[in-house]
N, C-alpha and C positions, 0 to 999 in steps of 0.2 A: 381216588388217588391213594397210592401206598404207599408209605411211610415206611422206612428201614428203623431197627431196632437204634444203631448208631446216631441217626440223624431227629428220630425221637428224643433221646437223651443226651443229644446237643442241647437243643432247645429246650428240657427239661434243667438243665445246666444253667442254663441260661438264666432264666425264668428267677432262679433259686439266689443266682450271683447278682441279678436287677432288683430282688425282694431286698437282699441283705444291703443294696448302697442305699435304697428308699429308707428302711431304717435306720442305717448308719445315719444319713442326712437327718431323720426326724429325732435322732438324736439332740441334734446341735440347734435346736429350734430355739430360739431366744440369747444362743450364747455364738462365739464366733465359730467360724468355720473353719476346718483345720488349715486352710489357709495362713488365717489369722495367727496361727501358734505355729512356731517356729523352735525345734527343740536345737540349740542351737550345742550343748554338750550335756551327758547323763553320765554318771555314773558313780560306781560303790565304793570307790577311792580316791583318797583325792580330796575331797571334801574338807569343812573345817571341823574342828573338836566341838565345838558349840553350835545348836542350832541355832540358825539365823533365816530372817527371810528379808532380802534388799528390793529395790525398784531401783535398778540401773539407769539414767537417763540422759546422760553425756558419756566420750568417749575417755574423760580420765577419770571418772567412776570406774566404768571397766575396767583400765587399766590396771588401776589399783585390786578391783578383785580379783584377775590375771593372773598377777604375781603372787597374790597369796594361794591362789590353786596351783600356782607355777606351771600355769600353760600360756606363759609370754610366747615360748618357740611357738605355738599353734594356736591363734587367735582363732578363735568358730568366730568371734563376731567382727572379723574384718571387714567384711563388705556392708557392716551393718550402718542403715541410715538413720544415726540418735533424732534426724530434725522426723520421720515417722513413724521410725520404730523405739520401743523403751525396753528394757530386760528385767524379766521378774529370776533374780536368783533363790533358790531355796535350799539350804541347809541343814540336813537331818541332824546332823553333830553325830560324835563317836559314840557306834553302836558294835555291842559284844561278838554280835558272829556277822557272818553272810546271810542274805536270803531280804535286806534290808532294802528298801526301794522308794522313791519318789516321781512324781512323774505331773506335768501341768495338765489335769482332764481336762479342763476348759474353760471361756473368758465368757463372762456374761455380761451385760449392758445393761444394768438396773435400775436407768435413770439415770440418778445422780451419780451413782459412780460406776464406776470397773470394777468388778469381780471377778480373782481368778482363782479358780477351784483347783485345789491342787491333791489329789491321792498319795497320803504316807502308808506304806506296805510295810508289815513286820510278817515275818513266818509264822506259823502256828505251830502249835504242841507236836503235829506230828510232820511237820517237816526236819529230813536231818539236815542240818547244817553244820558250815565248818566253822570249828572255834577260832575265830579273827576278827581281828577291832577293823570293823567300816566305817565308811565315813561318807554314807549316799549323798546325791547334790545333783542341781538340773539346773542350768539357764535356759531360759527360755526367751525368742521376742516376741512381744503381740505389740498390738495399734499403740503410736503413741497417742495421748490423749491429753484432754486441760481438765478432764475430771479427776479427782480422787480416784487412786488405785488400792482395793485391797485383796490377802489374800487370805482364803477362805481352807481350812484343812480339813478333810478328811481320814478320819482315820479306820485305814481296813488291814483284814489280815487276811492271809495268803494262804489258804488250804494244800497240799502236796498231794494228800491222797484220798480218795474217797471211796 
């Protein structure tokens, strides 16, 4: 049987895009699944002056952190269900320029408790950035739970060029 060039490199396509979700998946082996993590708002402003990291677990918890991000007009966590879901907020605090970042990698189940790994990004020497006070921040919801939650920081930096 002959195979066309195009219809090879479908399947070669293929093949490559089913290795990478195998990975992806074997990634999350012990911790939750991106299911589980729910980035519910991200971003470089907006944030508060001081870092801070909360475990949201009622809905006038929230509220109150709402208002102090001043996104009362646009709840992300409207629909959200405090009786299964809980919200890990994180707080970089004011940072000099751009290029600042936070993000929840992932929840792990260590037994006794919940562990949530969370990745802090700063630029490195040779990325250029603009000179501007940020103020990165992410809620997040994963499972709620009756174990202890904590969260776990990593700190990495951010290469531009290579």
């Amino acid at each position: 049987m002959k195979w066309s060039i195009g219809v090879m490199t479908g399947l070669g396509l293929l093949l490559v895009l089913l290795a990478g979700s195998a990975l992806a998946a074997g990634d999350l082996a012990g911790g939750a699944s991106p299911a589980q993590v729910q980035i519910l708002s991200r971003a470089s402003q907006g944030g508060l002056a001081q870092p801070q990291t909360m475990i949201i677990q009622d809905r006038a918890q929230m509220d109150q952190v709402l208002m102090r991000l001043r996104l009362g007009h646009r709840d992300p966590a409207a629909k959200l269900d405090f009786s299964r879901q809980q919200v890990v907020a994180v707080f970089m605090g004011q940072k000099p320029s751009a290029g600042y970042k936070v993000e929840v990698a992932r929840v792990e189940d260590r037994g006794d408790k919940l562990v949530v790994v969370v990745n802090r990004y700063r630029p490195g020497p040779d990325c250029m950035t603009l000179s501007v006070l940020t103020y990165p921040y992410v809620l997040a919801a994963i499972p709620r739970t009756d174990k202890p939650v904590s969260v776990e920081m990593v700190d990495k930096v951010r290469h531009c060029r290579r």
